[in-house]
N, C-alpha and C positions, 0 to 999 in steps of 0.2 A: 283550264283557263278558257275564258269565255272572249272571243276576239267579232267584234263588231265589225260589219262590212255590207258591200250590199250587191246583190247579186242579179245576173242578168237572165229572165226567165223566159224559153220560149212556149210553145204550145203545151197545155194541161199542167204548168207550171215549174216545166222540167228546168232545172238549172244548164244553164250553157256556160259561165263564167261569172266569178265571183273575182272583188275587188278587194282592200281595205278602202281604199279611195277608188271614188266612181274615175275613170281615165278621160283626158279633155275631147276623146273620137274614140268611136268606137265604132268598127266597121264589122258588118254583118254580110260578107255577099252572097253566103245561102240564104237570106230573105230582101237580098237585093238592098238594104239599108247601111247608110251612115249615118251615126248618131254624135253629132256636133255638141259640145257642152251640157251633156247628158245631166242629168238630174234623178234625185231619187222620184219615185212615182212616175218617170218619163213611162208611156204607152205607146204601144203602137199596134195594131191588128194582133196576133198573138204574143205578144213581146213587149215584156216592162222591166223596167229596174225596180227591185225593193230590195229595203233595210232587211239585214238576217243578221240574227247572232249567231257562231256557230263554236262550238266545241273543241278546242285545238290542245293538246297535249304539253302539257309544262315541258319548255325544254329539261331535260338531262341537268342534272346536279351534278358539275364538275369539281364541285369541292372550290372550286378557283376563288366564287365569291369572297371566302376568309380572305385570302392574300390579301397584304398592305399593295393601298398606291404605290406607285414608286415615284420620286420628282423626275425632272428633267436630267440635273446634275446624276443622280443615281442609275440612270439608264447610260447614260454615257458613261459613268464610272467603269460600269459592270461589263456593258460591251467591250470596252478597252482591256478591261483586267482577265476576261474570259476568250478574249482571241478574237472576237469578232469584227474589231475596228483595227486599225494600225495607230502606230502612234502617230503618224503625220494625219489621218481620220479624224484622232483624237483631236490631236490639237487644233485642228480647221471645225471641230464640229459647232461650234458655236455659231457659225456662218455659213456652214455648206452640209449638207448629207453626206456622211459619211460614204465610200464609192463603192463598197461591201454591201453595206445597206439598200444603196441605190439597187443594184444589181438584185438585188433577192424583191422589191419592189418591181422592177423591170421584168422578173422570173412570174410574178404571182399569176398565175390562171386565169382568163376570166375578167383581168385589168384593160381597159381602155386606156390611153393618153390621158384624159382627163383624171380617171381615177389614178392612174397613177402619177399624176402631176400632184394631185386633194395631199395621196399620204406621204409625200415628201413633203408639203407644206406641214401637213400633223406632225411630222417627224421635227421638223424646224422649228416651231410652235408651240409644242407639246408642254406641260407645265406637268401633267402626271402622267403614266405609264400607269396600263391595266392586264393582268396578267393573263385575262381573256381574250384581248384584244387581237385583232386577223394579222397584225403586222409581228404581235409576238409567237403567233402560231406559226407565221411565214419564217420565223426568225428561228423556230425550234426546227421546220422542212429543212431547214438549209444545213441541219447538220443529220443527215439521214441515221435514224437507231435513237437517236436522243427518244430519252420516255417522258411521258407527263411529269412523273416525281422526278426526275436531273431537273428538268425546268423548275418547277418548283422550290426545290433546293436552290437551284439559283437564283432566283427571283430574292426568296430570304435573305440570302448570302448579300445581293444586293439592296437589301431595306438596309441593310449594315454600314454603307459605306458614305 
């Protein structure tokens, strides 16, 4: 796969850093430079920005793509039916995060406040479930051993319901 971007070049045109989007600063203080609203073709003594295409490896084929959507009502179904919510979860889910949920959101790695604010709103919000998606991979960690294929299977089990 060919991924366009553009790339920050210093002396004899060695790459320093590469973008997909050029960044609104970009501070350099080994050549003593901040680069305010950088632009492509920005120059400066030996150091510019330029367009590169570059070569980036197809992610992995998880097979996942097949899997049906799932709606909103179908991922609540499943979570309730498969253990993962309570019934009072259940029943409040239409207005709240479920607090199982919450918690494996609160768990994720790497999550900020914000970010973790965004996927309880997607959680709330959600009209389809994608069987790729980081919150159902979060949702598979949380049962330590579960393999790709349980998931899967439930996920089906779930288009069913």
């Amino acid at each position: 796969m060919i991924e366009h971007g553009y790339a920050l070049v210093g002396p004899a045109g060695v790459e320093i850093a590469w973008w997909p989007t050029i960044p609104d600063r970009i501070d350099l203080p080994s050549a003593g430079l901040v680069i305010l609203s950088a632009a492509e073709g920005w120059s400066y003594a030996d150091h510019a920005i330029v367009a590169r295409d570059r070569t980036v490896a197809d992610p992995p084929d998880t097979g996942t793509a097949t899997l049906p959507l799932l709606s909103r009502r179908q991922v609540l179904f499943g979570l309730f039916e498969d253990g993962f919510i309570t019934l009072a979860e259940f029943e409040a889910s239409a207005t709240a995060v479920p607090a199982s949920i919450a918690a494996i959101i609160a768990a994720a790695p790497g999550f900020d406040d914000a970010s973790k604010a965004r996927e309880k709103v997607r959680f709330l919000t959600m009209e389809y479930a994608r069987r790729d998606h980081p919150l159902t991979l979060m949702l598979q960690a949380s049962r330590p051993g579960t393999t790709d294929a349980e998931v899967d299977a439930m996920w089906l089990r779930w288009a069913a319901l």
